[in-house]
C-alpha positions as CSV (number, residue, x, y, z in Angstrom):
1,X,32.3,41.2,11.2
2,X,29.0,40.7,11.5
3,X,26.4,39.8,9.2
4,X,24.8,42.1,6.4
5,X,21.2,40.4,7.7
6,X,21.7,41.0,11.4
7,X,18.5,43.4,11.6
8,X,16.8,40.7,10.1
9,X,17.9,37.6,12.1
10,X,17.7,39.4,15.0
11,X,13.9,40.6,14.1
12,X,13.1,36.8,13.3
13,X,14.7,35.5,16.2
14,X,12.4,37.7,18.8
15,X,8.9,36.9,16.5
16,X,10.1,33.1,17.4
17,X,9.4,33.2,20.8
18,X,7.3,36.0,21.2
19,X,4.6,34.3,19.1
20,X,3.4,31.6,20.5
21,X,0.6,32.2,22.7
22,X,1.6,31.1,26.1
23,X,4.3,33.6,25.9
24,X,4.9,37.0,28.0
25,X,6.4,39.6,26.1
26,X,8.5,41.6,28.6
27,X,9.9,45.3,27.4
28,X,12.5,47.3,28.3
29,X,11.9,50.9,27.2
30,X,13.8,54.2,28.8
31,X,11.1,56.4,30.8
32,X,11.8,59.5,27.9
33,X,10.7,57.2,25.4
34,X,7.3,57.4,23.9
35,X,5.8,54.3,24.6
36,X,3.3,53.6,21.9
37,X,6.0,54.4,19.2
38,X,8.4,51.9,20.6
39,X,9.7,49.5,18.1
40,X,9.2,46.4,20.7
41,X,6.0,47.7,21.2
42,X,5.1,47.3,17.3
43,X,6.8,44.4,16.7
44,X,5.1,42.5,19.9
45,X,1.6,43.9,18.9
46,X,1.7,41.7,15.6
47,X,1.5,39.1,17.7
48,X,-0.5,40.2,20.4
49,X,-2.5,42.6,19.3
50,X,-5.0,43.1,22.0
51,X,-1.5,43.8,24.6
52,X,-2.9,40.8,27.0
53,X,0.4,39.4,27.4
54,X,2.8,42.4,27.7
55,X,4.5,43.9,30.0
56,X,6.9,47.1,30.1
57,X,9.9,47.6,32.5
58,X,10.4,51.4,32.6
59,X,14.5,52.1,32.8
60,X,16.2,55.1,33.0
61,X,13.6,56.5,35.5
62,X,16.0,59.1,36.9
63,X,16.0,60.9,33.5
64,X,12.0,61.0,33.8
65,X,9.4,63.3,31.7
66,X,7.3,65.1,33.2
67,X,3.8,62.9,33.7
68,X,5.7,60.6,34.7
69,X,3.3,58.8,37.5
70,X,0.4,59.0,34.6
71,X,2.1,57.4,31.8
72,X,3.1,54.9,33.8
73,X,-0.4,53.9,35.0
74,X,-0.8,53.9,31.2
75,X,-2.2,57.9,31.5
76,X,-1.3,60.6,29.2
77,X,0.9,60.8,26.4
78,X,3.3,58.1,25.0
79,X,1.5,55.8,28.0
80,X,0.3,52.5,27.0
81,X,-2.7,50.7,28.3
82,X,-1.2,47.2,29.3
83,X,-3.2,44.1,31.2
84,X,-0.1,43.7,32.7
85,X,0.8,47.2,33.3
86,X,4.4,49.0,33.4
87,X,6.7,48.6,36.4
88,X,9.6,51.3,36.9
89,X,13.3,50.5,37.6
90,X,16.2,51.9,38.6
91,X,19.2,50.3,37.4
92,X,23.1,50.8,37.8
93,X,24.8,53.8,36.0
94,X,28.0,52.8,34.4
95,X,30.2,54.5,37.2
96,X,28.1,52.5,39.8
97,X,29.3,49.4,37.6
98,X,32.6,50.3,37.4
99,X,32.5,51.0,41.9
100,X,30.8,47.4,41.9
101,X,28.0,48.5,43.8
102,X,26.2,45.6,45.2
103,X,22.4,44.8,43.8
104,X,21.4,45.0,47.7
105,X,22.6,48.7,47.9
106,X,21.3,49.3,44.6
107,X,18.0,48.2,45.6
108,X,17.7,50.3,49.1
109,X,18.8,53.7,46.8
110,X,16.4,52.7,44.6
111,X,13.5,52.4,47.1
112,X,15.2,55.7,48.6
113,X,15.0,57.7,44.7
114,X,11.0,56.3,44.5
115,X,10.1,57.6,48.6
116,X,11.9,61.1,48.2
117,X,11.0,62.1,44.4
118,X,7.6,63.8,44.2
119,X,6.7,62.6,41.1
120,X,6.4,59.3,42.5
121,X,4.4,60.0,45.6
122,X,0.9,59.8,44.2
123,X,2.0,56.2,42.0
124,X,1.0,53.1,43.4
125,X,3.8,50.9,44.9
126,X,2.9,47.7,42.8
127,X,4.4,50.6,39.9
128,X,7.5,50.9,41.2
129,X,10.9,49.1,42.0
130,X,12.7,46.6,41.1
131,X,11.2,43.6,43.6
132,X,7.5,45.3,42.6
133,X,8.9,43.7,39.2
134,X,10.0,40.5,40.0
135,X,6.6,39.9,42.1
136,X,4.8,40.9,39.1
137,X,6.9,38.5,36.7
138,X,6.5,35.4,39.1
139,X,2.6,36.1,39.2
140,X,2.4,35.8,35.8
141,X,4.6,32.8,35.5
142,X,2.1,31.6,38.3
143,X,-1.2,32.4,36.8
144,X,0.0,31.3,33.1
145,X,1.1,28.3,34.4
146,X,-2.0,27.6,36.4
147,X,-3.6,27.8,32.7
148,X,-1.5,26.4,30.3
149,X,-0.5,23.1,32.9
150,X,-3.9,21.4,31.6
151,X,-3.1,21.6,27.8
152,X,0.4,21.1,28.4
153,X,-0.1,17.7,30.0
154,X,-2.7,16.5,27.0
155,X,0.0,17.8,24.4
156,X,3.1,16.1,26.7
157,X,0.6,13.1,26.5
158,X,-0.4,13.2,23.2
159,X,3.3,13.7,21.8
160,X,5.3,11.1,24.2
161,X,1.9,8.7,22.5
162,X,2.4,9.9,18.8
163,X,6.8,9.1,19.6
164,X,5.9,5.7,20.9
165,X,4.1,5.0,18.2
166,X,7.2,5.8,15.5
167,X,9.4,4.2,17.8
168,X,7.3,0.7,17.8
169,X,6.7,1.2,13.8
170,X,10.6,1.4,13.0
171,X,12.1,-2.0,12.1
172,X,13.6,-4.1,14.9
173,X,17.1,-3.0,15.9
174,X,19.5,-5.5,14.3
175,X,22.9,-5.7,16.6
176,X,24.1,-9.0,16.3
177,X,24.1,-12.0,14.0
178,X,21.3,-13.8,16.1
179,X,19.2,-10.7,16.1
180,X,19.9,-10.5,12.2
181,X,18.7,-14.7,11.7
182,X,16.0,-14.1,14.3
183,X,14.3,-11.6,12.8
184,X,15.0,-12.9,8.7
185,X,13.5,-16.6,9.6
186,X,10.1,-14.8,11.3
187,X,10.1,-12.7,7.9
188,X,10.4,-15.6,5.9
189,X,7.9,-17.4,7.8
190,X,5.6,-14.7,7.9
191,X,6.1,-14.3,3.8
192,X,5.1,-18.2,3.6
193,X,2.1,-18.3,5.7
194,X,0.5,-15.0,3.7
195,X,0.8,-17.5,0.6
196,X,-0.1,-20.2,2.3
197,X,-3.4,-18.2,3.4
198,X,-4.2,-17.1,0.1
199,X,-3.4,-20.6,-2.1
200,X,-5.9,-22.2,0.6
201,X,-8.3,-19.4,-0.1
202,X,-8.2,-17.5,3.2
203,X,-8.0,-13.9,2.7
204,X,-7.7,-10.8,5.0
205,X,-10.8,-9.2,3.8
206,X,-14.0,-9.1,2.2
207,X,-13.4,-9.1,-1.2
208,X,-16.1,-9.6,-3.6
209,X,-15.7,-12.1,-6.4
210,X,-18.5,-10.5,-8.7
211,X,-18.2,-6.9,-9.4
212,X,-21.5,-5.8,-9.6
213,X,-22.8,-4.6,-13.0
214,X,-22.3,-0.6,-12.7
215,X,-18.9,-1.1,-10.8
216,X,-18.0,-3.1,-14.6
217,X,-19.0,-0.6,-16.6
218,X,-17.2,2.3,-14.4
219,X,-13.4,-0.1,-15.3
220,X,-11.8,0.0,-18.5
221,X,-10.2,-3.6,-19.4
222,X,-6.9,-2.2,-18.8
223,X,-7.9,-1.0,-15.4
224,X,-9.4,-4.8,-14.6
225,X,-6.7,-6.7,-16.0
226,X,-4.0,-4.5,-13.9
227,X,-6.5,-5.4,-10.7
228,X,-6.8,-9.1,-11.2
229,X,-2.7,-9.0,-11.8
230,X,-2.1,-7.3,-8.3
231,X,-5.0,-9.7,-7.0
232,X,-3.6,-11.6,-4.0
233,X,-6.2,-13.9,-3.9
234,X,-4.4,-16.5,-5.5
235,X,-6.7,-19.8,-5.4
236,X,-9.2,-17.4,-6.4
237,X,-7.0,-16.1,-9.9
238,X,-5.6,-19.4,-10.6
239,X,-9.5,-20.8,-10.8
240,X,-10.2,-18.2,-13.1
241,X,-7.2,-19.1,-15.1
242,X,-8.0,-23.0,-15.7
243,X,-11.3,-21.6,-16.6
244,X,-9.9,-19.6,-19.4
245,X,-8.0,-21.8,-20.8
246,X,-10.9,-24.5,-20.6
247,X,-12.5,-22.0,-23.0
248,X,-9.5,-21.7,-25.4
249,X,-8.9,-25.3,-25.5
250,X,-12.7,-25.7,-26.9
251,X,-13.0,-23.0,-28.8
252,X,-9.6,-24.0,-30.1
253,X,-11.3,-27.1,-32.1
254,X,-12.8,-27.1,-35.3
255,X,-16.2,-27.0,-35.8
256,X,-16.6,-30.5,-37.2
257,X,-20.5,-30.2,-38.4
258,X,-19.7,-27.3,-40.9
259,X,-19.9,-27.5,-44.7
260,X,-16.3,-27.2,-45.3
261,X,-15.3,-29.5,-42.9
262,X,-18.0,-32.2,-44.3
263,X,-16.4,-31.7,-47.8
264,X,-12.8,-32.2,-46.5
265,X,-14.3,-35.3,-45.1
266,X,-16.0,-36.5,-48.4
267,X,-12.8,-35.3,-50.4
268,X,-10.9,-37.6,-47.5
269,X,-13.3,-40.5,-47.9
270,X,-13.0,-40.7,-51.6
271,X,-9.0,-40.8,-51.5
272,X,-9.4,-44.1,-49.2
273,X,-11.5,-45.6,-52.0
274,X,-10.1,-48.8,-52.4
275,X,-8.5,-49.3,-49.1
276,X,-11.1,-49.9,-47.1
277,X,-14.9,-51.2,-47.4
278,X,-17.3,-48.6,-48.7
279,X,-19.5,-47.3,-45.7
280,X,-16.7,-48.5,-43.3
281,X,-14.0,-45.4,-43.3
282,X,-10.3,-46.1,-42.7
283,X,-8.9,-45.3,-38.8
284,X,-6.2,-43.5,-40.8
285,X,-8.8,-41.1,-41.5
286,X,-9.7,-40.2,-38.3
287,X,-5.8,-40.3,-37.2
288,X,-5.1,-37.7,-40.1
289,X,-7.9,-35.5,-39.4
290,X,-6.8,-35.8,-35.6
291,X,-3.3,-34.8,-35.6
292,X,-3.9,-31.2,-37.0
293,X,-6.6,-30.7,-34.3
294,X,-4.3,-32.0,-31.4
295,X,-1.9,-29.6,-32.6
296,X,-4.1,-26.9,-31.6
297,X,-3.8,-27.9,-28.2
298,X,0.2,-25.8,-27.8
299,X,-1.4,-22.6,-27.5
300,X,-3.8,-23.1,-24.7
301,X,-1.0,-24.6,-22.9
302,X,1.6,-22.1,-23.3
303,X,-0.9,-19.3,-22.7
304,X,-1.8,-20.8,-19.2
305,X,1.5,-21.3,-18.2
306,X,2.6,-17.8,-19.2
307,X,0.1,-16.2,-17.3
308,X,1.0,-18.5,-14.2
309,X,4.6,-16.6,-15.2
310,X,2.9,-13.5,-15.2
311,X,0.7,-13.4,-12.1
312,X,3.1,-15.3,-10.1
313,X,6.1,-12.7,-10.7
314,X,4.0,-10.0,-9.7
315,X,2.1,-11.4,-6.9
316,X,4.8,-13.2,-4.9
317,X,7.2,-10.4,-4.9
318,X,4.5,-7.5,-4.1
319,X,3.5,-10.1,-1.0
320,X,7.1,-10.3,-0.1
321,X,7.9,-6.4,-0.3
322,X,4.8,-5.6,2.1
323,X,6.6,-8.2,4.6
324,X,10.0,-6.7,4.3
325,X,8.7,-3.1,3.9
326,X,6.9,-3.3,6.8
327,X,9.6,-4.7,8.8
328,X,12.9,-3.5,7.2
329,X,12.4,-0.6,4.9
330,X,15.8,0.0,4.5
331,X,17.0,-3.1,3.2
332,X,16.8,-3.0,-0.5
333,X,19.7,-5.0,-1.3
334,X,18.1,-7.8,0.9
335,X,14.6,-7.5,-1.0
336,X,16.3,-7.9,-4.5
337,X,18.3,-10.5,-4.0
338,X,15.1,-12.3,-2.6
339,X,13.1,-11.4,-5.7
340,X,16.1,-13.0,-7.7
341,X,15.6,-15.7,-6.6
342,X,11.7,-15.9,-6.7
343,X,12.0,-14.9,-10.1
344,X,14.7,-17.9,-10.5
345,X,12.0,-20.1,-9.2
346,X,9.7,-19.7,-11.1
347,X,11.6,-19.6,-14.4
348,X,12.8,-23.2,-12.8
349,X,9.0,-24.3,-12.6
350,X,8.3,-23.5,-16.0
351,X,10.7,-25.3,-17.4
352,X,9.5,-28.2,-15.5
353,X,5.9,-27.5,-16.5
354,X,6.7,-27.2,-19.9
355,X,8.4,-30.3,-20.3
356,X,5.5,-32.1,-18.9
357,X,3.1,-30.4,-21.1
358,X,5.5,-30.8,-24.2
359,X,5.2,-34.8,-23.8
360,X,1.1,-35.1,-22.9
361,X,1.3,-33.6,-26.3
362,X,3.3,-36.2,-27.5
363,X,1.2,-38.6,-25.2
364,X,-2.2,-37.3,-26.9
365,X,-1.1,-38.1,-30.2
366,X,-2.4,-41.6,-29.5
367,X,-6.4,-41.7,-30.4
368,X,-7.6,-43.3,-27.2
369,X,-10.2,-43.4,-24.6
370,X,-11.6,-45.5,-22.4
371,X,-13.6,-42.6,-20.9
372,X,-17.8,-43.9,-21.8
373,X,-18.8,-40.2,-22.7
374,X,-17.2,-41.2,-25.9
375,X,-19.1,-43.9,-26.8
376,X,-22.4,-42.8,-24.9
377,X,-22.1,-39.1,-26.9
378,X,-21.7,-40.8,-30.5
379,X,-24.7,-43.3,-30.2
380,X,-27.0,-40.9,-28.5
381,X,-26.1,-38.3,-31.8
382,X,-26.4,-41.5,-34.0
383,X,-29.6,-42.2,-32.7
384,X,-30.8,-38.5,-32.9
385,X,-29.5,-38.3,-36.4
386,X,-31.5,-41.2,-37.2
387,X,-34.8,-39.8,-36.2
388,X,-34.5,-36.6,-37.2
389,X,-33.5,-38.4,-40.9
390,X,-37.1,-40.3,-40.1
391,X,-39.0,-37.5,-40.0
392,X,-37.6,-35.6,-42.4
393,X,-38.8,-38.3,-44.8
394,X,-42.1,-39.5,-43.0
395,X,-42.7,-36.6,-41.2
396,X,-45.4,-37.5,-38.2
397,X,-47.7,-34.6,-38.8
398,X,-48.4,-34.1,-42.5
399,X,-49.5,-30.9,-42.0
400,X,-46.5,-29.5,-40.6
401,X,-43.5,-31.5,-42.0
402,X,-39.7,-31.4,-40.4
403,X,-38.5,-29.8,-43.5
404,X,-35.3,-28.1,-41.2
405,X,-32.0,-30.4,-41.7
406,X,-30.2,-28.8,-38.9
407,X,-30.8,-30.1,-35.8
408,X,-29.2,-29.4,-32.2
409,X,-27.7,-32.0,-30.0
410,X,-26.3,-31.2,-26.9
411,X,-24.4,-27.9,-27.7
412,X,-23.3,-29.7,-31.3
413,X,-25.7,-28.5,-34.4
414,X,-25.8,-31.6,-36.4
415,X,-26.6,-31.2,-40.5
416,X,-28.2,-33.5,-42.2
417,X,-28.6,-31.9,-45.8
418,X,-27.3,-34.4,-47.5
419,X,-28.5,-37.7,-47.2
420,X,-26.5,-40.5,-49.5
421,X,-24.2,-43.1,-48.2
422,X,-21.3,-40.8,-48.8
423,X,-22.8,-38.4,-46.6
424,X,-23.5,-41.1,-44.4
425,X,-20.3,-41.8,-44.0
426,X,-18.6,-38.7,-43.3
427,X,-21.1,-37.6,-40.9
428,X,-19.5,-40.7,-38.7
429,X,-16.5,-39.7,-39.0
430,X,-17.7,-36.0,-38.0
431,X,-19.1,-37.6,-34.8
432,X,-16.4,-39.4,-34.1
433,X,-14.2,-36.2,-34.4
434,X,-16.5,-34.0,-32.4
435,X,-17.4,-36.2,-29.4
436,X,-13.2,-37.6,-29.4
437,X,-11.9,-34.2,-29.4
438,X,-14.8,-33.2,-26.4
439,X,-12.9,-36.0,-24.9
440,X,-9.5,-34.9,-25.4
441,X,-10.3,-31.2,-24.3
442,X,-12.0,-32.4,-20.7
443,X,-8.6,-35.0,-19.8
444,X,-6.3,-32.1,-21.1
445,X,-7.8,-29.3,-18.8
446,X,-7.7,-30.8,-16.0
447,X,-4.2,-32.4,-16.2
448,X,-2.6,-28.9,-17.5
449,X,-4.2,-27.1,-14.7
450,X,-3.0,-30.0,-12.4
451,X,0.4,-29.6,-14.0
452,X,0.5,-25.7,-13.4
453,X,-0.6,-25.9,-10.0
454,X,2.1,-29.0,-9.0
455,X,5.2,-26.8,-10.7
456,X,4.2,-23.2,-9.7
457,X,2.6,-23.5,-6.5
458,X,3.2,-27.2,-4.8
459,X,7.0,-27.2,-6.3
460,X,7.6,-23.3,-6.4
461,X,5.2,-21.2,-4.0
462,X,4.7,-23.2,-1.4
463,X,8.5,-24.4,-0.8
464,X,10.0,-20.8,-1.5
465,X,10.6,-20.4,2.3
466,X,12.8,-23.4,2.6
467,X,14.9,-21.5,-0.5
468,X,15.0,-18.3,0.9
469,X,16.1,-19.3,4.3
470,X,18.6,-21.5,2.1
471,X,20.3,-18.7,0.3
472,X,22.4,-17.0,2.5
473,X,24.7,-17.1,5.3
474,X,24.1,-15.2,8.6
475,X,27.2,-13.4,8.3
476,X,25.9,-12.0,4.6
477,X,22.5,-11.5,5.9
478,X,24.2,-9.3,8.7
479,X,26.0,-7.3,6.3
480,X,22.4,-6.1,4.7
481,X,20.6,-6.3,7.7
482,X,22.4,-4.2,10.5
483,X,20.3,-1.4,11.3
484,X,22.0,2.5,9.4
485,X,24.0,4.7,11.7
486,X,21.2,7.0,10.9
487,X,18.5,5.4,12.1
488,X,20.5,4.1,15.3
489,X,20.7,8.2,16.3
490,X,16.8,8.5,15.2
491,X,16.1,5.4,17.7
492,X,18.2,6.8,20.3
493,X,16.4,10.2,19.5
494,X,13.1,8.7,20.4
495,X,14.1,7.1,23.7
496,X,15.6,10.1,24.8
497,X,12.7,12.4,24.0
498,X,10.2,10.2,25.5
499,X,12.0,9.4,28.7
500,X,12.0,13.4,29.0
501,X,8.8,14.4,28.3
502,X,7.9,10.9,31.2
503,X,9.9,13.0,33.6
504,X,8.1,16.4,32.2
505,X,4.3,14.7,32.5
506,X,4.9,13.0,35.8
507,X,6.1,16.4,37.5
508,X,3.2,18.4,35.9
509,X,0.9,15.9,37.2
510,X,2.7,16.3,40.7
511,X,2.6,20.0,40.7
C-alpha cells in the first residue's frame, strides 16, 4: 500500500532537515559497510560538503572488518575523515530483543565486547560505546548551541517584531455591534477631515504646483490629465477649474471689432432706419445682437460643472477607499454601497447647480449693469477712438503721419477704417457690445464658480459624513463589518506565535 514515490518523499524529507546549516547530520552505517560509498554519506555531503557537521554511529560492530580500529579513526579503506568523527555501538540482536534484555546489561556487555576484543585495544575510548556516543552528541548540542544562541535571539527578535507588525496592520477586530459603530463613525470621520484638509488647502506633502519645464515635456497630455484627475489637492484643482472656464467664457464671445461683425452692425443699423434718430441706434439693437452672445454662455457652464462631476467622482471615492482599505480591506460590500451613495450625491448637487445656472441664464438675458467698468471702459475707448481719428486726419508730425487705422486699447484692437457717420455709429454699438459682454463674462465667472463650489463641496463634500453615518443601521453595518472566520484564525495565529517565540527569547536570553 504504499506510495509509488516513497524513495522520493523519503529522500526529500531527510534533504529538509539535513540542510539547514545549524543542523548535525548523524549516520548509522553497519561496520562492514564501506563508508565513503554510503548512500547517507552522499546524500548528506550535498549539503555539507566539507563533512563539518557529520557524524557516524558505527553498528553492527561485532560483524567487524578487519582494520577495524583504523577506519574508525577515519584510517584506511572505506574510513571517512569526519570533524566529528565515528563512534562504535553495540546494539541488541533480535534474540536479545525478543529475552528483553535491559539497556543497562546491554551496556556493561558492551563495554565487556570493546575491553576483551583485540581489535579494539589500541582505539581510543572517546571511539567506542554507546555512552562515548551520547557524550559526543550532547557536546555538540552544547557547542552548536553556544553558536547559533546569538543569531537565534536576533532572528526570534526580528520575527516576533516583523509578526507584531502584521498583527497591528490587520483591521480592528469587529465582535460586536458597538465595536462595528465605533470603528465606522472614526472611519467616517477620518474620510471627512482628509477632505476637509484638502478643500482648505492643507495637504500631506510637498507637492509642487508648477511642473518644471523638462518634467512637461517628459508627460504626454494624457498622462497629465489622468494626474490632475487623481490629484487630491482639491482647492488646488477646483482653482484651476474656475480658471478654465474664465477662459472659455471670454473666448466664447465674439470678436466685436472685426469686419464682419461691423457689417452685420451697418446691415443692423440700416434695417432700424426709420425707427429711431440717425446717429442714435435703437436699444433693440443692442438687445438683438446680445441674446445670441449670452447664449454662448451654456457651454462654459455645463463644461465646469461636468468636470466638478468628473473630478469629484474620482477623487472622493479614491480618498474614501484609502480610508476603508487601510482599515477594513475586506469589506467591499461596505465600500460600494458608500460610493453609491457618493456618487448619488453628487448627481443630487448637480441637479441643484444646474438649476441655478439654468435661471442666471434666464437672469442675464436682462442688459444691465450698474458695475462702472462699463461706463469707464466705453468713454475711455471713445476717447481713444477720437484721437487716434485726430491724428489720422491732422497727424502731429508731418513727416511721419498715423496712417495705421488699427489701434489697440486695452486688450481690444479698435478699427477705424471707415470713417462716415454710419461707421460712426456702429462702432458705438461695437463698444457697447465689447465692454457689456467683458461685463457679463467677469459677474458670470465668479457666480458659476460660487455656484459649483456651494452645490459640490459646501452642500455635497463637506456634509457627506453626516450622509454616510445616516445610511445604515448598526445591525446592517455589523452584517458587512464582522471580521471573516479566516482572518479570526490568522489573528489568533499571530497571538499564538508571538506569545511562543516571547517564551522562546526570554529563555534564550536566560540561558
Amino acid at each position: 500500500g504504499q506510495s509509488k514515490t516513497i524513495y522520493q518523499d523519503i529522500i526529500a524529507l531527510i534533504e529538509h532537515y539535513i540542510q539547514p546549516a545549524t543542523a548535525s547530520v548523524l549516520h548509522v552505517i553497519p561496520a562492514s559497510v564501506d563508508f565513503t560509498t554510503s548512500e547517507s554519506i552522499q546524500l548528506a555531503k550535498k549539503n555539507d560538503p566539507s563533512c563539518e557537521r557529520q557524524l557516524i554511529a558505527v553498528s553492527k560492530i561485532d560483524k567487524f572488518d578487519k582494520g577495524i580500529g583504523e577506519k574508525l579513526q577515519g584510517i584506511g579503506p572505506g574510513s571517512m575523515v569526519l570533524k566529528l568523527g565515528c563512534v562504535a555501538v553495540l546494539n541488541r540482536t533480535q534474540e536479545e530483543i525478543d529475552s528483553n534484555i535491559p539497556f543497562d546489561e546491554m551496556r556493561r556487555r558492551e563495554e565487556s565486547f570493546f575491553r576483551t576484543n583485540q581489535a579494539f585495544v589500541n582505539v581510543p575510548e572517546r571511539y567506542l560505546g554507546s555512552n562515548q556516543l551520547v557524550k559526543r552528541l550532547a557536546r555538540i548540542q552544547q557547542d552548536r548551541i553556544r553558536s547559533t544562541l546569538p543569531s537565534i535571539i536576533d532572528q526570534l527578535k526580528n520575527e516576533i517584531k516583523s509578526k507584531k507588525t502584521q498583527l497591528k496592520l490587520m483591521p480592528p477586530a469587529v465582535s460586536s455591534e458597538i465595536d462595528c459603530w465605533s470603528l465606522y463613525t472614526s472611519l467616517i470621520k477620518k474620510f471627512n477631515e482628509i477632505i476637509n484638509a484638502r478643500v482648505h488647502g492643507v495637504y500631506d506633502n510637498e507637492m509642487q504646483l508648477k511642473l518644471d519645464a523638462l518634467s512637461v515635456q517628459t508627460l504626454t497630455s494624457a498622462s497629465l490629465e489622468a494626474n490632475n484627475r487623481s490629484d487630491d489637492r482639491i482647492a488646488f484643482q477646483l482653482h484651476n477649474r474656475h480658471k478654465d472656464c474664465q477662459h472659455a467664457i471670454d473666448k466664447c464671445f465674439t470678436n466685436f471689432f472685426s469686419t464682419e461683425y461691423q457689417q452685420l452692425v451697418l446691415k443692423l443699423l440700416e434695417e432700424n432706419a426709420g425707427v429711431a434718430l440717425p446717429n442714435f441706434p435703437s436699444f433693440s439693437i443692442v438687445e438683438r445682437l446680445y441674446r445670441s452672445e449670452q447664449n454662448k454662455l451654456k457651454k462654459p457652464c455645463e463644461d465646469l460643472m461636468e468636470s466638478y462631476i468628473q473630478y469629484l467622482k474620482i477623487i472622493l471615492i479614491k480618498i474614501l477607499h484609502e480610508v476603508f482599505v487601510e482599515e477594513t480591506s475586506y469589506k467591499y460590500n461596505l465600500t460600494h454601497r458608500l460610493t453609491d451613495i457618493i456618487i448619488r450625491s453628487i448627481d443630487a448637487s448637480y441637479e441643484c447647480c444646474s438649476n441655478d445656472i439654468t435661471k442666471m441664464l434666464e437672469i442675464e438675458q436682462r442688459i444691465y449693469t450698474l458695475d462702472s467698468y462699463y461706463m469707464d471702459s466705453v468713454n475711455k475707448i471713445k476717447r481713444l477712438c477720437q484721437e487716434h481719428f485726430d491724428n489720422l486726419k491732422n497727424p502731429p508730425d508731418a513727416k511721419k503721419p498715423a496712417n495705421s487705422t488699427l489701434f489697440r486699447v486695452n486688450d481690444f484692437t479698435v478699427n477705424l477704417s471707415q470713417l462716415s457717420h454710419e461707421h460712426s455709429a456702429a462702432l458705438d454699438v461695437q463698444i457697447a457690445m465689447t465692454v457689456y459682454c467683458r461685463v457679463v463674462g467677469r459677474r458670470f465667472v465668479d457666480q458659476i464658480s460660487q455656484l459649483c463650489y456651494y452645490w459640490f463641496i459646501t452642500r455635497c463634500a463637506l456634509v457627506l459624513d453626516s450622509k454616510l453615518t445616516a445610511a445604515f443601521t448598526s445591525a446592517v453595518l455589523f452584517d458587512w463589518m464582522r471580521e471573516p472566520f479566516e482572518q479570526q484564525q490568522r489573528r489568533e495565529n499571530l497571538k499564538k506565535s508571538i506569545n511562543a517565540m516571547e517564551q522562546a527569547l526570554l529563555m534564550g536570553q536566560n540561558a
